[in-house]
ROPA-441290 format. One line per field, with one value per atom (N, C-alpha, C, CB): chain; atom name; x, y, z. Coordinates in steps of 0.05 Angstrom, whole numbers, padded with zeros to 5 digits, m for minus. Glycine has a CB too. Layout:
N
kette c(A|...) .
atom c(CA|...) .
east c(X|...) .
north c(Y|...) .
up c(Z|...) .
//
This chain:
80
kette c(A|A|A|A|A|A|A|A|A|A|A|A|A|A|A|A|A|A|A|A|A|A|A|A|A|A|A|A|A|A|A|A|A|A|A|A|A|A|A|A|A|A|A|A|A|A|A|A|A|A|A|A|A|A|A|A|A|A|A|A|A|A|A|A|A|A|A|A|A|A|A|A|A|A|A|A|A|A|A|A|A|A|A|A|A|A|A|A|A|A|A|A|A|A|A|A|A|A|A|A|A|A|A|A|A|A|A|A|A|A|A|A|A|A|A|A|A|A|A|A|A|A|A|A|A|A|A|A|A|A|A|A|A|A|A|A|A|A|A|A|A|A|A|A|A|A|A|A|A|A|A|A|A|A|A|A|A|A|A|A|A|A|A|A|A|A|A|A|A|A|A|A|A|A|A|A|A|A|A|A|A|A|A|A|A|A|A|A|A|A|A|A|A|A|A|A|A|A|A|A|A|A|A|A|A|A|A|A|A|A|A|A|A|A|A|A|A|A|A|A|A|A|A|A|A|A|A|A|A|A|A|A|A|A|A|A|A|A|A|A|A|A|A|A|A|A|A|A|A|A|A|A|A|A|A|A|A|A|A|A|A|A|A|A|A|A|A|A|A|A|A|A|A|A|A|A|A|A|A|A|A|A|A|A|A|A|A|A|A|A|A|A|A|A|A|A|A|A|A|A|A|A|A|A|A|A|A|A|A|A|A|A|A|A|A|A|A|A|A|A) .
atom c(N|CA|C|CB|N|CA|C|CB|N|CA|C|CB|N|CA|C|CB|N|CA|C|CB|N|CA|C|CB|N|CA|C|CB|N|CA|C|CB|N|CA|C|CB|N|CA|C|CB|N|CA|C|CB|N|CA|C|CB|N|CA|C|CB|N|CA|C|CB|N|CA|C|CB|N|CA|C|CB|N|CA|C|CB|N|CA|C|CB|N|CA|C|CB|N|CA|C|CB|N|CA|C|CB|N|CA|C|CB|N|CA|C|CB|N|CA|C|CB|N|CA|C|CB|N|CA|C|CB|N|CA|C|CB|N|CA|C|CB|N|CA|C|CB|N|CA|C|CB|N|CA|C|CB|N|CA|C|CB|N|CA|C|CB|N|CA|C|CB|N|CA|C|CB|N|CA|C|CB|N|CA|C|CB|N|CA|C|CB|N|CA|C|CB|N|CA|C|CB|N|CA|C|CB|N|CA|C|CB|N|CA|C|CB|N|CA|C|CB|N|CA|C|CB|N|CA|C|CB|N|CA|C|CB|N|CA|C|CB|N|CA|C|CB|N|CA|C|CB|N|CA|C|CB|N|CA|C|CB|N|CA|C|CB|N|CA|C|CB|N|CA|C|CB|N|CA|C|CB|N|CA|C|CB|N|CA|C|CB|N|CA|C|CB|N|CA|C|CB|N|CA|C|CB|N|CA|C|CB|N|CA|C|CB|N|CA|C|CB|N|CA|C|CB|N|CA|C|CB|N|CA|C|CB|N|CA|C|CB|N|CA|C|CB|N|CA|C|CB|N|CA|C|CB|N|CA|C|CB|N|CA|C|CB|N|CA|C|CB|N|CA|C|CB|N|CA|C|CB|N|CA|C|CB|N|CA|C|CB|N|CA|C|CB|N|CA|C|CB) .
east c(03612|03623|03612|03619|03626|03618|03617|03627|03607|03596|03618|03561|03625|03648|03624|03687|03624|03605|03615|03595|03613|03631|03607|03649|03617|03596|03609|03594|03586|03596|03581|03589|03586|03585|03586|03604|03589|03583|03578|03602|03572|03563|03587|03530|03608|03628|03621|03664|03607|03606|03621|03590|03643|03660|03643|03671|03624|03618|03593|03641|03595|03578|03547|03588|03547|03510|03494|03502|03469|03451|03417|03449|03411|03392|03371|03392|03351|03319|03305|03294|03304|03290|03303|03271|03281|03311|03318|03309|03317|03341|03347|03337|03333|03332|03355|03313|03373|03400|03401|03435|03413|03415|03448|03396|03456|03486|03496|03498|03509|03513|03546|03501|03549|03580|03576|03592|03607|03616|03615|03649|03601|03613|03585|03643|03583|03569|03574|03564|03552|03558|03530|03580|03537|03513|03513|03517|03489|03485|03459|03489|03462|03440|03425|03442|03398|03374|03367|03361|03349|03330|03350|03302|03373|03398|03416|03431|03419|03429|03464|03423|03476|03496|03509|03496|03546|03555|03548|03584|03567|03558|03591|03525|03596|03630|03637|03646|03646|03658|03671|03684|03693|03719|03722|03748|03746|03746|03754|03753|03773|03791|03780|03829|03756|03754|03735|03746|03723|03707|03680|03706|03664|03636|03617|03629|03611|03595|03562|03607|03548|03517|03515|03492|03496|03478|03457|03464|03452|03440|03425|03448|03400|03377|03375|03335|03382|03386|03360|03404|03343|03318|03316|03283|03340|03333|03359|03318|03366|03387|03386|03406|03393|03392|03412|03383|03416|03449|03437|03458|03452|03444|03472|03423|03478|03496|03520|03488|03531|03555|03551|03588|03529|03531|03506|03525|03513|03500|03492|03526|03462|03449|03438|03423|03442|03432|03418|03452|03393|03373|03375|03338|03377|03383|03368|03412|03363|03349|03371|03301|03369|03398|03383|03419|03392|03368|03391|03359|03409|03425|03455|03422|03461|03476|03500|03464|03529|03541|03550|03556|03549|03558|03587|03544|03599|03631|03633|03647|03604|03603|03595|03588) .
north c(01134|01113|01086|01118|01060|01048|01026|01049|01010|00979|00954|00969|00942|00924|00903|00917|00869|00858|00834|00876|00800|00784|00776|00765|00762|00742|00718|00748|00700|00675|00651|00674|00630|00603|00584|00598|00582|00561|00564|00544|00545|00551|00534|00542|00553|00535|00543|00541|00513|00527|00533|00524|00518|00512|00500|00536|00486|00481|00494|00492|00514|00535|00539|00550|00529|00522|00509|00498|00522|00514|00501|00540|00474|00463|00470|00443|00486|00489|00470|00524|00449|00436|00410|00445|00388|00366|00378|00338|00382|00396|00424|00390|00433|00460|00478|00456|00495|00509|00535|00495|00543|00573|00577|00588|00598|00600|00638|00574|00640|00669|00667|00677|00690|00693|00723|00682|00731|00766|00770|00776|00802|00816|00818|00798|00832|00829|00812|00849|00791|00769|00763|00731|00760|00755|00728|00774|00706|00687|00679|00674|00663|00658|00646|00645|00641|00639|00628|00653|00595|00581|00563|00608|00570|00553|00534|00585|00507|00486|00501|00453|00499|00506|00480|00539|00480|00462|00470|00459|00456|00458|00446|00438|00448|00450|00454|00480|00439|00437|00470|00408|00461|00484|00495|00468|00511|00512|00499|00525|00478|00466|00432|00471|00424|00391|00395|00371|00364|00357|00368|00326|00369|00375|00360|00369|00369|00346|00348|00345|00370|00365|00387|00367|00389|00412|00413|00396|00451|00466|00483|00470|00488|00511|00539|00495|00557|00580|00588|00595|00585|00603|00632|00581|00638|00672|00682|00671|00709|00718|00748|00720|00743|00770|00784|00769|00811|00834|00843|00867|00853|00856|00861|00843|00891|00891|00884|00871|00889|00876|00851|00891|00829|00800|00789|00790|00776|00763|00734|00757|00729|00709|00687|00724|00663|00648|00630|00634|00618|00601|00582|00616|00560|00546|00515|00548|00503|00469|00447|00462|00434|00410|00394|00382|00391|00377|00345|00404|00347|00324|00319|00313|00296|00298|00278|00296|00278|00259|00246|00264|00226|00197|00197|00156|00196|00184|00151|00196|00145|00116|00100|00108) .
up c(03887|03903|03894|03933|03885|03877|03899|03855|03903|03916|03908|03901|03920|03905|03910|03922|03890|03878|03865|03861|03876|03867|03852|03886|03827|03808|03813|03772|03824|03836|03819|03870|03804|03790|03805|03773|03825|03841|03871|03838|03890|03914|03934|03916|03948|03964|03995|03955|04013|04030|04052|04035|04054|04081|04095|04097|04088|04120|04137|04134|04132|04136|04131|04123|04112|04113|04137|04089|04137|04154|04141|04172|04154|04144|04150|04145|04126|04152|04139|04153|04117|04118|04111|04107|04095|04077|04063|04058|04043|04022|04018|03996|04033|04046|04062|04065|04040|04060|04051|04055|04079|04079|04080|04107|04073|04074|04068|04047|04083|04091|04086|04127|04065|04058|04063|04024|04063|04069|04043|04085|04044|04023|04001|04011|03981|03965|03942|03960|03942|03910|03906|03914|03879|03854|03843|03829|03852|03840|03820|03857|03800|03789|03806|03768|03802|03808|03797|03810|03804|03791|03761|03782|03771|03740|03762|03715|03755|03769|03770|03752|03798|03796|03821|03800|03821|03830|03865|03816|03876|03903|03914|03912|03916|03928|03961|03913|03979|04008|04009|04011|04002|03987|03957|03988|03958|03930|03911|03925|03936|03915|03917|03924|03933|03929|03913|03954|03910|03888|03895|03881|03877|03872|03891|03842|03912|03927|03931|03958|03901|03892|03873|03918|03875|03848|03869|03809|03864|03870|03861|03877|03867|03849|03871|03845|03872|03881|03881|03869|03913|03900|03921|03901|03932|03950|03952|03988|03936|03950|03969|03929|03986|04001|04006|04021|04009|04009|04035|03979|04065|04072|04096|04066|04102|04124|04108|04148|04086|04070|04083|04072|04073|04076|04053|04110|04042|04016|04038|03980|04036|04048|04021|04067|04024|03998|04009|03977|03993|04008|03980|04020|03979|03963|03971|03961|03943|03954|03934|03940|03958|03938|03920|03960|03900|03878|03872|03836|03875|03879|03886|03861|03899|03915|03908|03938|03906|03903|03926|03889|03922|03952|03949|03946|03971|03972|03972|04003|03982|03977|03953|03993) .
//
């Protein structure tokens, strides 16, 4: 029986992220997915708007079919 298993390139959160510190986010998606670690990746609202930072992935957890990501924003783009 095999595990189904997304490989994910970027980080979209809906919204959904939670802050534990300043740049400090946690973010909980369904399902099992695989992100790099410690490699700058985009950071995306949705899937489909613009890029709104870059991200360093430093915890992933599987857990209950739910992939937990702890991530620090290393920079951020302004709408202003």
């Amino acid at each position: 029986m095999g595990m189904p298993m997304e490989l994910n390139t970027m980080i979209v959160t809906k919204g959904n992220e939670v802050r534990e510190e300043e740049n400090r986010f946690v973010l909980q998606k369904d399902g099992y997915r695989l992100y790099p670690i410690d490699i700058p990746i985009a950071v995306f609202k949705t899937k489909d708007s613009e890029q709104s930072g870059t991200a360093l992935i430093k915890k992933v957890e599987w857990q209950q079919e739910k992939t937990t990501i702890t991530y620090t924003l290393v920079s951020l783009k302004s709408t202003n």
